[in-house]
N, C-alpha and C positions, 0 to 999 in steps of 0.2 A: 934475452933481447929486451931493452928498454920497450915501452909504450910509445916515443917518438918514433923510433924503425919502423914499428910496426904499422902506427899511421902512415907513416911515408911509402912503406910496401903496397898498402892497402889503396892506396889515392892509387900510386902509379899500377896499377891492375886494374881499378875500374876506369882512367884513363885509355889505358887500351881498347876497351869497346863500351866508348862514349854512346854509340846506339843504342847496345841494349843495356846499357847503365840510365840512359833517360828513358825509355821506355819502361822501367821498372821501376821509377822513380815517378811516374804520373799515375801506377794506380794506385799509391799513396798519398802523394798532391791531390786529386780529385776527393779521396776520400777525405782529405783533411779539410779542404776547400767548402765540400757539399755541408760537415759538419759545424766548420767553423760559422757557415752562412746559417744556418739554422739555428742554432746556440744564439748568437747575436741578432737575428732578427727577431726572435723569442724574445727576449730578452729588453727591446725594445717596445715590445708592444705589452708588455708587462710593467714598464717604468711608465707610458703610457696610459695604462690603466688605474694606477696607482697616482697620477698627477690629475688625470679626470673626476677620480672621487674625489680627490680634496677639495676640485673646483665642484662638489656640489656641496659643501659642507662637511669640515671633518667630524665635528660634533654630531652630527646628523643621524637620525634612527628615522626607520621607515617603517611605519604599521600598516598592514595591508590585510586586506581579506585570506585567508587559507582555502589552500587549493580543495577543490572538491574530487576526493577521487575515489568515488562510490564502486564498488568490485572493482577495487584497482587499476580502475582506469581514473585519470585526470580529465574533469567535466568545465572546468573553468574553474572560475570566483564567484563565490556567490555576495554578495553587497551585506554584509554585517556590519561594517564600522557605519557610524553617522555622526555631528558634527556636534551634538551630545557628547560624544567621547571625547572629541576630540575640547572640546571645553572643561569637562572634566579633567582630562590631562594637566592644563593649564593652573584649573584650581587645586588638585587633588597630587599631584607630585611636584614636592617642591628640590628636585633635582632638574627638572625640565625649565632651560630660560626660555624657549620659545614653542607655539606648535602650531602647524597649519591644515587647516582639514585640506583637500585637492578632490576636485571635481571635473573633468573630464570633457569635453567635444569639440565638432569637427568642423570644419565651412571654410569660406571662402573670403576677404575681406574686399570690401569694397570700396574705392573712395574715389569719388567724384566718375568716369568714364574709364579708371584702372582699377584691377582686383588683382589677388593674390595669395596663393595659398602658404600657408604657416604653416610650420611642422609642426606645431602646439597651439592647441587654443584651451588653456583652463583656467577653471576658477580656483582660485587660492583665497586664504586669511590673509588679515592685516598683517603678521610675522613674518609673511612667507621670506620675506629679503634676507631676516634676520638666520632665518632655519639654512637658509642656502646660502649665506653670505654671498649675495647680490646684492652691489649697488645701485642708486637711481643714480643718469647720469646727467637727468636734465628732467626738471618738472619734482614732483614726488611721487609718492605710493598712497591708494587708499587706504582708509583707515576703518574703524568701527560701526562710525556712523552709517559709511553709503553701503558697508556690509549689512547690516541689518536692515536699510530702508531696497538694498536689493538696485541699486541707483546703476544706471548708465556706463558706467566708466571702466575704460581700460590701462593699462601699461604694456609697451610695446618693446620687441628689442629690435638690435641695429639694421639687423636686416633689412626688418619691415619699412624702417623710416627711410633706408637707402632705396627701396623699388617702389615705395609708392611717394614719397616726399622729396628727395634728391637731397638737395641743400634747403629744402624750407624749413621752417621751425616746426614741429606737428602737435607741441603743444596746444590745445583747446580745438586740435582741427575734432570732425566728426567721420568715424566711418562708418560702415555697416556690413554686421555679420549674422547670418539667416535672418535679413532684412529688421536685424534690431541696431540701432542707432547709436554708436556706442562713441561718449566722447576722450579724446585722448589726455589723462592729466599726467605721466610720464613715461621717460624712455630708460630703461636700463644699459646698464653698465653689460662692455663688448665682455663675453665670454668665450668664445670660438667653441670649435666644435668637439664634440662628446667623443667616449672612445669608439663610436658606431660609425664616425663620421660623420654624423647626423649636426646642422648646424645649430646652436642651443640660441640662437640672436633670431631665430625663424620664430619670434613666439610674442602671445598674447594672452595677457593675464587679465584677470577681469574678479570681481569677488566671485564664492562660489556660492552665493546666493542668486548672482546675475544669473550665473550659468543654469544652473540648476532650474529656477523659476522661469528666464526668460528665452533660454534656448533650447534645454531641457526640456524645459514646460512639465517636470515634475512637481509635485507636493509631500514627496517624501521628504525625510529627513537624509536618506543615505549618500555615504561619498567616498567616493572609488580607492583614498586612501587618506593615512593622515602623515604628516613630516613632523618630526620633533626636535629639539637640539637642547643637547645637555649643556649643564652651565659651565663644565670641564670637562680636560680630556681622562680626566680620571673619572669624574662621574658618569662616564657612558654607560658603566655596568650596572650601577644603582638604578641611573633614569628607566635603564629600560627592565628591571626587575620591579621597577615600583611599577611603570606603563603596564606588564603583563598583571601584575596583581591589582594592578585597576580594572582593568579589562575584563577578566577573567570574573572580577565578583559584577561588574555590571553587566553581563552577559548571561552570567549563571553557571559558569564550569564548574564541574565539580572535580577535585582533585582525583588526579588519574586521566579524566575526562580528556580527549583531545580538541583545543581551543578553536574556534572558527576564526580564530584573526594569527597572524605571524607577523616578529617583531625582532626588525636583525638592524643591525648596526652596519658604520660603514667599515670597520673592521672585520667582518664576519662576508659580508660581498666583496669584499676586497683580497680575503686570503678565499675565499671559493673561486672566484675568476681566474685568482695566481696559482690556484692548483691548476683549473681546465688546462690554461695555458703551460704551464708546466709538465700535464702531462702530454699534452699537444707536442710541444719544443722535445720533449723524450722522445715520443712517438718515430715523430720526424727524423730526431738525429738519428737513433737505431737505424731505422731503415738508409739512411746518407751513411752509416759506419758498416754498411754490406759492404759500400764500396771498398771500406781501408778493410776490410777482410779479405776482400780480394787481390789487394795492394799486397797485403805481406804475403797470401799465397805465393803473387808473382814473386816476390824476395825471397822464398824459399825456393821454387823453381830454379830463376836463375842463379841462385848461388849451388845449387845441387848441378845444374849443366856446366857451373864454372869450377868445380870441385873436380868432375869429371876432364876437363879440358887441361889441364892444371894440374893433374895426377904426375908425372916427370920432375915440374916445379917441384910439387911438395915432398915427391924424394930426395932432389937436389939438396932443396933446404935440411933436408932429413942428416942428410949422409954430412953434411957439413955442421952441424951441432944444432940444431934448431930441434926444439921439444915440441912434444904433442901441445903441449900447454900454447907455444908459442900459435902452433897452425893454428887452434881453437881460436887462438886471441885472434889472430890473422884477418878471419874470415869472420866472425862474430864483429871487427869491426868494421871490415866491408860493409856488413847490412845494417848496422847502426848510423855508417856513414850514408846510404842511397837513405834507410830511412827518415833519416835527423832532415837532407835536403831538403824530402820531398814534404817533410813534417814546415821546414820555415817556407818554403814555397805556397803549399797548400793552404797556410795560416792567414798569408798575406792576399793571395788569391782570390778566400774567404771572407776577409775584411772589403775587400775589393767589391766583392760581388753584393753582400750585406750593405753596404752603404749605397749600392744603385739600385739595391732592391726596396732601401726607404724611400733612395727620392723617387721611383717609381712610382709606390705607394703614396707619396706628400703630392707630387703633381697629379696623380688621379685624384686623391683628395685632398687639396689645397688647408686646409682647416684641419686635419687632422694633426698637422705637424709630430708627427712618429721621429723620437729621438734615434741619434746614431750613436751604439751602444759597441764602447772597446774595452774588452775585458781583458789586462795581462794576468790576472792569474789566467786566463783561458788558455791565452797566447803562450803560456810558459807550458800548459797542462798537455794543450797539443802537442807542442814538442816533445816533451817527456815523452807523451802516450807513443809519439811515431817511434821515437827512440827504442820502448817499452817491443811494438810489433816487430824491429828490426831483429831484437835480440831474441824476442818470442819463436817467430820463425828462420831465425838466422841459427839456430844455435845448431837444430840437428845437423845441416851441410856441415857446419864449423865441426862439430863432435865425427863426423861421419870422416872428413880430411884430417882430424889429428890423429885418427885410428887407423890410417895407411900402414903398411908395412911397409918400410924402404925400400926394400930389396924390390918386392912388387911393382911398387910406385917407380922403378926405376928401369923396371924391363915394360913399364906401357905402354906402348903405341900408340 
């Protein structure tokens, strides 16, 4: 018996009970549905993640204090780096085009009878634009000078100029933060929001001599971290082997010794986050593919109640020249066909559900814009995979009906 007969046989059988051919066909849809939606949402917030580091700098290396974790427990960061190193940096590796020490705090801005809190308020180097590839979009960036005299000034992003300036110019205006008078000489370039959702235009840059000295009201040298950017995307591994063997001899490590400062690239946060989430997106799908376990249970079910009902049939067919091979094929394509359905249902379903579940996600967080991610190898993988269940749990019913004996199968009731 050709391959067409036996599709043709196989349609017009699960035609007849359209009911529980769809009922057996949805807990394959859902399962495919729930996975497809998970795979693709992953997947989005991981292209996401991966478009937000660029926007901080590809080039970029981050040196930061090392975690304190005395009897295994994690106690914070204790303040090692200072801005000593981080000028060192500048002089002392010459893979590094830029570096910025970053200095840290909190407040309120003020200006004129409106305030407003930032999400950021720090002191940065004169590089800092350069390390993050941030442009000024209006005015300029301090420089040297008012770093070292500690001078007044800030740079603002869009935010800030949209809720306390609207349309005026805010160049030279003044505001005030922990009552220190800070005048404004530029605005940065729109950036939108970070993979946190957090808006990166909510911010205020100022030297970190300002901060330090006149909001801090420190007299140390220390700062909370330092940014560096290699002069290529090949030299990120040199810059920052020269940074740790800088570091490490002006500190005092001794080889062996474990370093009080850590120095990762944005290659290195970037595949750590794509794991989390990756194992995340696994996670998730396992638990969504209980349900397509459940699905081909039911395909096994019903094809075992429909072997039994169909016991006459299968003699009929028997006594008329039709081979075990044939019934095998018969019924093995019954459930490749309810699977394969509920496989291109479920996929679409899936895509369905994942694309309301970003803009969900994009209108709770406007700024975040989370790409909508369609994968056809997925789309083809899913189908296969249902295909894959149909035959997996089709097969025993199918072996079970080619193993009738005629004669049996013909006195059944």
């Amino acid at each position: 018996m050709n391959v067409v007969l036996t599709f043709r046989i196989a349609l017009r059988a699960l035609r007849k009970n359209k009911m529980r051919a769809s009922l057996t066909i949805l807990g394959v849809v859902i399962g495919i549905a729930a996975v497809t939606t998970m795979v693709s949402v992953g997947e989005s917030a991981k292209q996401l993640i991966q478009s937000q580091l660029a926007t901080l700098g590809t080039n970029m290396i981050v040196i930061m204090p090392a975690q304190d974790e005395s009897r295994g427990v994690s106690q914070g960061r204790e303040l090692t780096l200072t801005s000593s190193d981080s000028k060192a940096i500048a002089d002392e590796c010459p893979a590094v085009l830029a570096q910025s020490p970053i200095v840290g705090t909190g407040g309120q801005i003020i200006y004129g009878n409106s305030n407003w809190s930032p999400n950021e308020i720090t002191g940065v180097g004169a590089d800092y634009p350069i390390v993050r590839s941030w442009g000024i979009r209006h005015g300029g960036f301090f420089g040297q000078r008012e770093i070292t005299a500690a001078e007044k000034v800030c740079v603002i992003g869009h935010t800030v100029v949209a809720k306390l300036f609207q349309t005026r110019n805010p160049i030279g205006e003044t505001i005030r933060i922990q009552n220190v008078p800070l005048r404004i000489v530029g605005v940065l370039e729109t950036k939108g929001a970070n993979m946190m959702g957090q808006d990166q235009d909510n911010i205020v840059l100022m030297p970190y001599t300002t901060v330090r000295k006149r909001l801090n009201r420190s007299s140390f040298d220390e700062v909370h971290a330092i940014l560096a950017s290699a002069r290529t995307a090949k030299g990120i591994a040199i810059s920052k082997q020269e940074i740790t063997n800088l570091l490490a001899d002006r500190h005092g490590i001794a080889p062996g010794e474990a370093p009080d400062f850590q120095v990762q690239t944005m290659d290195e946060i970037s595949q750590m986050l794509g794991a989390i989430m990756g194992t995340l997106t696994a996670m998730l799908s396992a638990i969504a593919g209980i349900s397509l376990l459940v699905g081909g249970v039911g395909i096994m079910n019903i094809m075992l109640v429909s072997v039994t009902e169909r016991t006459r049939e299968i003699g009929i067919r028997m006594a008329v020249g039709a081979t075990s091979w044939d019934i095998l094929r018969q019924f093995l394509l019954e459930a490749v066909v309810l699977s394969s359905i509920g496989g291109i249902v479920g996929f679409s379903l899936g895509f369905s559900a994942s694309t309301g579940v970003t803009a969900l996600i994009n209108e709770w967080q406007p700024d975040m814009k989370l790409p909508v991610v369609v994968s056809i190898p997925a789309a083809v993988l899913a189908i296969v995979f249902s295909a894959g269940v149909g035959v997996f749990f089709g097969f025993f019913p199918a072996f079970r009906a080619s193993q009738l004996d005629p004669i049996d199968a013909l006195r059944y009731e």
